[in-house]
C-alpha positions in Angstrom: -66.0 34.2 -45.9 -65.5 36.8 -47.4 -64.0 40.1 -46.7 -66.6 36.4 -48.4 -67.3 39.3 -48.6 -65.7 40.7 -45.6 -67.2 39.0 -42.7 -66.7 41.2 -39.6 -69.2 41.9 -36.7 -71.0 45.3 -36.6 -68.7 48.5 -35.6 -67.8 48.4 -32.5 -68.4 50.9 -29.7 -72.0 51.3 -31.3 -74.3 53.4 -29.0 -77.2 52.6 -31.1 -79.9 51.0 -28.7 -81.7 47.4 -30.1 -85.0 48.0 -30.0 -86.3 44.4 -30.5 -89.0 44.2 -33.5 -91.1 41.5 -31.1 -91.9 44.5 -29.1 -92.7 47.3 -31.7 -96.6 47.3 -32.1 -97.8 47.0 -35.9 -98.8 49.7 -38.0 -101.7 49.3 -40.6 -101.7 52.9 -41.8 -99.3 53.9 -44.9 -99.2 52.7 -48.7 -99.1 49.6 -50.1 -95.3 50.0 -50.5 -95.0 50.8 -46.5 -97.8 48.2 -45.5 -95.8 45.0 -47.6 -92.4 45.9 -45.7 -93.6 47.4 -42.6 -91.4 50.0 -42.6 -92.9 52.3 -40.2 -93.5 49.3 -37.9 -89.7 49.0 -38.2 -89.1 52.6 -37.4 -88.2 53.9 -40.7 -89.2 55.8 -44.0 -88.8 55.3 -47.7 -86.4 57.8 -48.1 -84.2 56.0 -44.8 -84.7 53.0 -47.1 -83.3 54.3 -50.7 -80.5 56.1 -48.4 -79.8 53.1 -47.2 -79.8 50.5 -50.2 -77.4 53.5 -51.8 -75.3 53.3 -49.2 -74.9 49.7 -49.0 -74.5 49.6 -53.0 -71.9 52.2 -53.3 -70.0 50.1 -50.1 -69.5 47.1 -51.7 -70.0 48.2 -55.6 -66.0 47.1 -55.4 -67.1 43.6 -56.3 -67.9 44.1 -59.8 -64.8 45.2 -60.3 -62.9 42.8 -58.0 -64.5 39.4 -58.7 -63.3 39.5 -62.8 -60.2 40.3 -61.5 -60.0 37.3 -59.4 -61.9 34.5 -60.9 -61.7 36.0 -64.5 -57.8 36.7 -65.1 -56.8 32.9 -63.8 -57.1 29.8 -66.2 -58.3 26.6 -64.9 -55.8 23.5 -64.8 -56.6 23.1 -68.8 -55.9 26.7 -69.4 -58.9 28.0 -70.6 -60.2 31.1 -68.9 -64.2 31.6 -67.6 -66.6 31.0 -70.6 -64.0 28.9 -72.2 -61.7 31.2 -74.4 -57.9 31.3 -74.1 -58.1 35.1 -73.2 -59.7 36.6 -70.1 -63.2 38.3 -70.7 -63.6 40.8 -67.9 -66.4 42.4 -69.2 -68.3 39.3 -69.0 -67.2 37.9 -66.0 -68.0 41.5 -64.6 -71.4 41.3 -66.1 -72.8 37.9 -64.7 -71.5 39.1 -61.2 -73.3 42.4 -61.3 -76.4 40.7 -62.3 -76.5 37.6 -59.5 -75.8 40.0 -57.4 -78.7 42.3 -58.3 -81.0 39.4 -58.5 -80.4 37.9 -55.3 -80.4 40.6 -53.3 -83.4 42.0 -54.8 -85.0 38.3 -54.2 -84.1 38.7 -50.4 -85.5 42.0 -50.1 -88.7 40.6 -51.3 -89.0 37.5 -49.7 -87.1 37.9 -46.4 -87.7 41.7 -45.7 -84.0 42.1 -44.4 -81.6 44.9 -45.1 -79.3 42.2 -46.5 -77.4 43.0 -50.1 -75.4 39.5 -51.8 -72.9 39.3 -54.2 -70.2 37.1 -54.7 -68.3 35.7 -51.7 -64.4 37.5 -51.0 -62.0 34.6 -49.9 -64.8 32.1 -51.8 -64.1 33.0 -55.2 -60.1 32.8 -54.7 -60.8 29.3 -52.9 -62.6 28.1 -56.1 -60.3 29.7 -58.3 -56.6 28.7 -56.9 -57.9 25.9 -54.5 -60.3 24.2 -57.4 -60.3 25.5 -60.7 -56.2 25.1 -60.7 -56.2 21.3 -59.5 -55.3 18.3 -62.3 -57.9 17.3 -64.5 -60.9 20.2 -63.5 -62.1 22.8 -65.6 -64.0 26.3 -64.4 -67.1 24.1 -65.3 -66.5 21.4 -63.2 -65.5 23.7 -60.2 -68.9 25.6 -60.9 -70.7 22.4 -60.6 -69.3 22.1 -57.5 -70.9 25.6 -56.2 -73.8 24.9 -57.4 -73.9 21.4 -55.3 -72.8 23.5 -52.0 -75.1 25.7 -52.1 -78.0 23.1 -52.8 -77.1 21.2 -49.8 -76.8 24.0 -47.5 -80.6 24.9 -49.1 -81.3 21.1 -47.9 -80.0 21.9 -44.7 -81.6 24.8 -44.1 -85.2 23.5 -44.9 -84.7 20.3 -43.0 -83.1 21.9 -39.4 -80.1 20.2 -39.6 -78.0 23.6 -40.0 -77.7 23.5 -36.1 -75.6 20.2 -36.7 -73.4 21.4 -39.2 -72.9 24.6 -37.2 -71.8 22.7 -34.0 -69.6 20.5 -35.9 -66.4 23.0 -36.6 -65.4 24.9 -33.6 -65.7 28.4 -33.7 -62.5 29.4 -33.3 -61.1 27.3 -36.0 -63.9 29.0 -38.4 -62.3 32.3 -36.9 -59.0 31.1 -38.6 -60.5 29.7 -42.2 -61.6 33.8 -42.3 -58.0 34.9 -41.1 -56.0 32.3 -43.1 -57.6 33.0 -46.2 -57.3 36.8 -45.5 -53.4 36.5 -45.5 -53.8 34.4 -49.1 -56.0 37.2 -50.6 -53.2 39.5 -49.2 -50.5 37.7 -51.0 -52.1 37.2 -54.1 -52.7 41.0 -54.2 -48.6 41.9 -53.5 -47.8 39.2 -56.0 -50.3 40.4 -58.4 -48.7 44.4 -58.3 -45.4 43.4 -58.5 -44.7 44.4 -54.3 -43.6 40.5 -54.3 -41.9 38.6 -56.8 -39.8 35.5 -57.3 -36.1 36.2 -58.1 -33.6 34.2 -60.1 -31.7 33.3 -57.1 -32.4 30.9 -54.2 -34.3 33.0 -52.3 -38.4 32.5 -52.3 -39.3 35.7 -52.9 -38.6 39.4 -52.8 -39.0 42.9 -52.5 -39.9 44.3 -55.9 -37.2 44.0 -58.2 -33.4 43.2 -57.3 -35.3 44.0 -53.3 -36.7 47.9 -54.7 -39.5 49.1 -55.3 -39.0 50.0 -59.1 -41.8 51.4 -62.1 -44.5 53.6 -62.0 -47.3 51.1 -61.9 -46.5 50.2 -58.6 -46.1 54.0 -57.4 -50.0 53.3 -58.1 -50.5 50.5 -56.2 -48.8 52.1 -53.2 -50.8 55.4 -53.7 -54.3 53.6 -54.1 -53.1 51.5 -50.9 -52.1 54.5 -48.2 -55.2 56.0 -50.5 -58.0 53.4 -49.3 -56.1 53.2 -46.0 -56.8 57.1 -44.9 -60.5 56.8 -46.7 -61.1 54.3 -44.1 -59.0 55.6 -41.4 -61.3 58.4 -41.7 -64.7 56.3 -41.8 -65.2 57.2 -45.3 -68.0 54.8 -46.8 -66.9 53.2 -50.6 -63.2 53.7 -49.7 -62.8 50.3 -51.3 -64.6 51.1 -54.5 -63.3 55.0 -54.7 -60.0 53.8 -54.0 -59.9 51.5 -57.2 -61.8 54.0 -59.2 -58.9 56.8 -58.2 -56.2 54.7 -58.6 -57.4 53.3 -62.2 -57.4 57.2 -63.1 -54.5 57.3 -61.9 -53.2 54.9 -63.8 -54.3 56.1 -67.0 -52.7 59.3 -66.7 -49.5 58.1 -66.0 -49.7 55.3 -69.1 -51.1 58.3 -70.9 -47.8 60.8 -70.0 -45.3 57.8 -69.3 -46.6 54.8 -72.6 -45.1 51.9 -70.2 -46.5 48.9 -71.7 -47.3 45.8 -70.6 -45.4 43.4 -68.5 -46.0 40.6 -71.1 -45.9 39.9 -74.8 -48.5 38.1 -76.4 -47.4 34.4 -75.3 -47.4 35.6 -71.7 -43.8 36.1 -71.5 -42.2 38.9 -69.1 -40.6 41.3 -71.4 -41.2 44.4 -70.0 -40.6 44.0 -65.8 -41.4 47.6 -64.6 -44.9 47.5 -67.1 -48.6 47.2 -66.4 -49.8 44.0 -65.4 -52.9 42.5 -66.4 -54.6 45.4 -68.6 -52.3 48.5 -69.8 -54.6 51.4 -68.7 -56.3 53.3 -71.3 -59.5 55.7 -72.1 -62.4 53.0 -73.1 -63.8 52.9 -76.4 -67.4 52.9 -74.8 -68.0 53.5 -71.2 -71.9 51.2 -71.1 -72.4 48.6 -73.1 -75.1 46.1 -73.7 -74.4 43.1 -71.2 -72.9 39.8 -72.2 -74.1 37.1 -70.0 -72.7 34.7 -72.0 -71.0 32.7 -68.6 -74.7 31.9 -67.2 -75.2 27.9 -67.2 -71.4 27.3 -67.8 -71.3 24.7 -65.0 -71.2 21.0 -64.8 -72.5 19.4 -61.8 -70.7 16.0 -62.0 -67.7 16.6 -64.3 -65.4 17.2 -60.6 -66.1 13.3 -59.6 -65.0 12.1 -62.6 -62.0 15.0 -62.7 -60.3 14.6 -59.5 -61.9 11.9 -57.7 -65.5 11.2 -55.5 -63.1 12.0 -52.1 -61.4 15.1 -53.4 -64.5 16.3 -54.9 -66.7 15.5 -51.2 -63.9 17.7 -49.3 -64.0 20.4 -51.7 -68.3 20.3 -51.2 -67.7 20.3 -47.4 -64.9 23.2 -47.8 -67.3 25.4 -49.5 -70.4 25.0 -47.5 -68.0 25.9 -44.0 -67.1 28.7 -45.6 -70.1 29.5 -47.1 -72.6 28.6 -44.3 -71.0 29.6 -41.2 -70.4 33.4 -42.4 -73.8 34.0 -43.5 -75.1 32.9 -40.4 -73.1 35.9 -38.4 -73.2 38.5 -40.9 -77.1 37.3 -40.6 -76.7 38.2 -37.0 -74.6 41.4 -37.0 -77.4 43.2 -39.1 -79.6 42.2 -37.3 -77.7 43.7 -33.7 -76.8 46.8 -35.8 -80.7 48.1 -36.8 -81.8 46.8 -33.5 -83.8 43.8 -35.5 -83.5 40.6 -33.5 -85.7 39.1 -30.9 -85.7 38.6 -27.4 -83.5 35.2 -28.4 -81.4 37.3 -30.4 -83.1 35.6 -34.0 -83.7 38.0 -36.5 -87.6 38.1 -38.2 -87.9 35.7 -40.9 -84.8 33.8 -40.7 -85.6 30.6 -42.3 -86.5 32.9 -45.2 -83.1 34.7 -45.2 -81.0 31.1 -45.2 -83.1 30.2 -47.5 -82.7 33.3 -50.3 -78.5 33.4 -49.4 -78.6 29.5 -50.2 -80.3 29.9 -53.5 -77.8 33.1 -53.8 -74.4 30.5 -53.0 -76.2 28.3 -56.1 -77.4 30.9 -58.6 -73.5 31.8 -58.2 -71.9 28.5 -59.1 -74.3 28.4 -62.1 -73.9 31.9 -63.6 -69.9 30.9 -63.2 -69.0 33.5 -61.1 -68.8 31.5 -57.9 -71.2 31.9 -54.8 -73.1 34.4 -53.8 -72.7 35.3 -50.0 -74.5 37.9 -47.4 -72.1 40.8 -46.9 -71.3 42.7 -43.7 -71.1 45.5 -46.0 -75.0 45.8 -45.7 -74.1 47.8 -42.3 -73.1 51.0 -43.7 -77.0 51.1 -45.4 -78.2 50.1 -41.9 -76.1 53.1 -40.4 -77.7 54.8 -42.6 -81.3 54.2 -41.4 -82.2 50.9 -43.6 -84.3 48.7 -41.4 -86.6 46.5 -44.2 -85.9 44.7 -47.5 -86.8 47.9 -49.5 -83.0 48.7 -49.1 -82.1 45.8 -50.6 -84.2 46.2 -53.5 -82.7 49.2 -54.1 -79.2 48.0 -53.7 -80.1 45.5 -56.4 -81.5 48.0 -58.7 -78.5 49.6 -58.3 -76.9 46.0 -59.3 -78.4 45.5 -62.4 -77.7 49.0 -63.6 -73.7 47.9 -63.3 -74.4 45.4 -65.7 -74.2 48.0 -68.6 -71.1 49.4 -67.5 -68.7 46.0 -67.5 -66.9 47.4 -69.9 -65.3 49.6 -67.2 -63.4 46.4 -66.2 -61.6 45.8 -69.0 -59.6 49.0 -68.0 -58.3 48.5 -64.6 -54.9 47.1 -64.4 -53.9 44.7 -61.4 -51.8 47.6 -59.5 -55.1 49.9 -59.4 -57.4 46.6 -57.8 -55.0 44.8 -55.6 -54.6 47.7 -52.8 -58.5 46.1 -52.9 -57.2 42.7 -52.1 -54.5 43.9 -49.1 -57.1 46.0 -47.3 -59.9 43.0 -47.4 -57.4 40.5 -46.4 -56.2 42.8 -43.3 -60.1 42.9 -42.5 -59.8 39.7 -42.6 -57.0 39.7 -40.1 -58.5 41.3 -37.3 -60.5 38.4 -36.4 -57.3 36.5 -35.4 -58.4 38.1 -31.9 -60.9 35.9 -31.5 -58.6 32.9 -31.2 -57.3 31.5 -27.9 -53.5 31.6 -28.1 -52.6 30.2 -25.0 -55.1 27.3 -25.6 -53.0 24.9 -26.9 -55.6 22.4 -28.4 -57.1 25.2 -30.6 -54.0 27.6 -31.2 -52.2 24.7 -32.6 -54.6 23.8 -35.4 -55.2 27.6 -35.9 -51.6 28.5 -36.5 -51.0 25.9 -39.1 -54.8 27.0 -41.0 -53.5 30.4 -41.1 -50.0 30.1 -42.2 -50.2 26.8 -44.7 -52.5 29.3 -46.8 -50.5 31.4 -47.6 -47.3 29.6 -47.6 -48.8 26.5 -50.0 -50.9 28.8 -51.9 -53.6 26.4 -51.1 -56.8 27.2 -48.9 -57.2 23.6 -48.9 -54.3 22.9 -47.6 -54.5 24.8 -44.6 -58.2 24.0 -43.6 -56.7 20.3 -43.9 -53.9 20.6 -41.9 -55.9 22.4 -39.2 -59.0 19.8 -38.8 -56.3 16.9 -38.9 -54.3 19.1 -36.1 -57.7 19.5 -33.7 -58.6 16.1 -33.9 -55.4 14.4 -33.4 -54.6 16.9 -30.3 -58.0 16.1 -29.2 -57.1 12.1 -29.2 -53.7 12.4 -27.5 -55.2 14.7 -24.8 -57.4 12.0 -24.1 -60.4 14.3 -25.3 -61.9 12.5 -28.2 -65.8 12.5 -26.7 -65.3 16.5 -27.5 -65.5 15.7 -31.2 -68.3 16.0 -33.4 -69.0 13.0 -35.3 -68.3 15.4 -38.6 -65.0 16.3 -37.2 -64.0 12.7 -37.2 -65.3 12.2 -40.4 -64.0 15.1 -42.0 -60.6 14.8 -40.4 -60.3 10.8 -41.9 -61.0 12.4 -45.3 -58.6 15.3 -45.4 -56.0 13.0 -44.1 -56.9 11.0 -47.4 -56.5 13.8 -49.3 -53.2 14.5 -48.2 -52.1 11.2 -48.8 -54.5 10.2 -52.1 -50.8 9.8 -54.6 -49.4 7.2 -52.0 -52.9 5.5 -51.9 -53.1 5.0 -55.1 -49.8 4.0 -55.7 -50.4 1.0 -53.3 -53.6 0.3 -55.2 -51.9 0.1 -57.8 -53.9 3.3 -59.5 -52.8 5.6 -61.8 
């Protein structure tokens, strides 16, 4: 749902005309390269292709940095970090994501022949990290497990037909504000992250900075890397995620360099040092490539979360993770497909049982290298603007992908104030989809609203997608509408309300 990744139709005001692929005639002539991805017939050349799987590399190359930062600097409700240590391993969290990602989008370039790149979900990986990892009793393990799951059933789905169920099940609107709710939590966790946002020692929540100021020089790099990514894409500048982090790491470094600020914490974890780095202090690396760990592949267990937190909890989380999962894939699917003028008269692009199918292997491959799913990014429209109409692109992209893996130790460098401007501009990405929602439709506005704020204001994705399909069904019923709900709705709304309620159940069970 990403950001998953950023989910986001194709640029708007596009006067690029869709030429339908049903009615381009086939072309025999060419190499074996052209002839197995049929890229004349698709009105391209190689080097369209390589410029456009560079294109679509550099344009979301952000991950590899942002996902460790994410999924790797958080402790699960044991407090162990990914792979099991006490201490966060960026470097290898950094390196299992570069590789899925490489894999998997090399895989769909082969098999689907689509100018679609995957790597790990945005708004997915901080739902499994603060919405699953964090609850009583699981570990990362357990919360992989539960990827892995997801993304076979979607894979079931897909082969059997029964997507089209699924997909009817959730209106669209309330998908629209899962994508904008979680946007807002990605934004938060990014202010909170840089010091923008803190708790203070009085009654108030939260606050501005420090004593309601903006006060330090790391987060004079946060703000600089934020209005930095802002005019990059103000200006249509492709990367500006990516260069943005990149600049405002180098930034950093310099000022630790001239400035020796420290970090925020002391070896326990303790704040000792308020106006200091947070997460890594910036420094020169010792070596700039190293030789991949991939240590974190297979670090999942597929039934430890029933056993951890319940069969209930553990089915909503499943059902969670495939909406946001399943649904996004399907329109990013789609937007390509508008943008390089690839889908049929019906508006289905070629080979899309094919494409499901590789993006459902990608959402499982994720859970079980532990570095959460792997999810179709819009991102793979700057290659098609860049001419990419086949699956050569993508192999290239994922060449590209596996190449990152030597350089993970990059990671280790980056403090949170030169990645989070990252997290604020995906989350207001995010936002913009809030337009799609019906605000003076009371039955849908309602259950939006509360999916968008309880996010953020809970610090639980769960939380919000709860209160919003308990919201919609109930408004439903007292409207005297019921017939309009899917039989999941009903179903999913019955288990959420359990959820909510699961420490009252069980104390009149007499459960402990």
């Amino acid at each position: 749902m990403s950001a998953k990744n950023r989910k986001r139709p194709a640029a708007s005001g596009s006067t690029r005309t869709t030429t339908k692929t049903a009615e381009r005639p086939p072309v025999a002539s060419g190499n074996a390269l052209e002839r197995y991805f049929r890229i004349a017939e698709r009105g391209s050349t190689v080097g369209r292709e390589v410029r456009g799987g560079l294109a679509t590399f550099f344009t979301m190359a952000y991950i590899v940095v942002l996902n460790p930062l994410i999924i790797g600097t958080q402790a699960d409700s044991t407090g162990a970090f990914l792979g099991g240590g006490s201490a966060p391993n960026l470097a290898k969290v950094a390196a299992a994501t570069a590789l899925v990602a490489g894999v998997m989008t090399i895989l769909m370039g082969v098999v689907a022949n689509y100018p679609l790149a995957l790597a790990t979900g945005l708004g997915l990986n901080a739902f499994v990290t603060f919405g699953v990892a964090k609850l009583p009793g699981m570990t990362w393990a357990d919360a992989m497990g539960l990827v892995v799951i997801e993304g076979l059933i979607i894979l079931v789905l897909v082969l059997t037909g029964f997507r089209q169920a699924v997909f009817r099940a959730v209106p669209p609107q309330l998908k629209v504000a899962i994508s904008v709710g979680i946007g807002l939590f990605i934004t938060i966790i990014g202010l909170v992250d840089a010091g923008i946002v803190r708790k203070p020692a009085g009654p108030t929540p939260v606050e501005l900075g420090i004593g309601g100021f903006l006060a330090g020089w790391p987060v004079l790099v946060f703000v600089i890397g934020l209005l930095a990514i802002i005019i990059m894409l103000v200006k249509g500048v492709r990367g500006a995620i990516l260069y943005g982090i990149v600049g405002a790491t180098v930034l950093a470094i310099i000022v630790e360099a001239v400035g020796n600020i420290g970090s925020q914490t002391d070896a326990t974890g303790k704040v000792v040092n308020p106006k200091g780095w947070g997460l890594n202090v910036p420094t020169l690396p010792d070596q700039i490539a190293a030789k991949p760990d991939f240590g974190l592949l297979g670090h999942f267990s597929l039934l430890g979360s029933f056993s951890a937190i319940g069969v209930v909890s553990a089915v909503l989380l499943i059902f969670t993770l495939m909406l946001a999962d399943f649904f996004d894939t399907m329109g990013t699917v789609v937007a390509i497909g508008e943008e390089g003028g690839l889908l049929d008269a019906e508006g289905n692009p070629p080979h899309v049982e094919r494409i499901l199918v590789v993006d459902s292997i990608a959402a499982a491959a994720g859970g079980a290298a532990s570095i959460s799913s792997n999810t179709s990014y819009i991102e793979s429209a700057s290659g098609v603007g860049e001419g990419a109409r086949t699956g050569l692109a993508s192999v290239v992209t994922g060449v590209l992908f596996l190449l990152a893996t030597f350089l993970a130790p990059l990671v280790a460098v980056v403090p949170y104030e030169a990645a989070t401007p990252a997290l604020v501009v995906v989350g207001f990405l995010m936002m913009q989809q809030v337009k799609g929602i019906a605000w003076d439709d009371l039955d849908i506005a309602i259950p939006a609203f509360l999916t968008i704020v309880l996010m953020p204001f809970t610090y639980s994705i769960t939380a919000g997608i709860g209160a919003g399909f308990v919201a919609y069904v109930v408004i439903k019923i007292v409207r005297g509408r019921a017939s309009e709900l899917h039989v999941l709705m009903w179903v999913t709304a019955v288990l959420f309300v359990i959820y909510f309620a699961i420490d009252p159940i069980k104390q009149l069970l007499g459960v402990s």
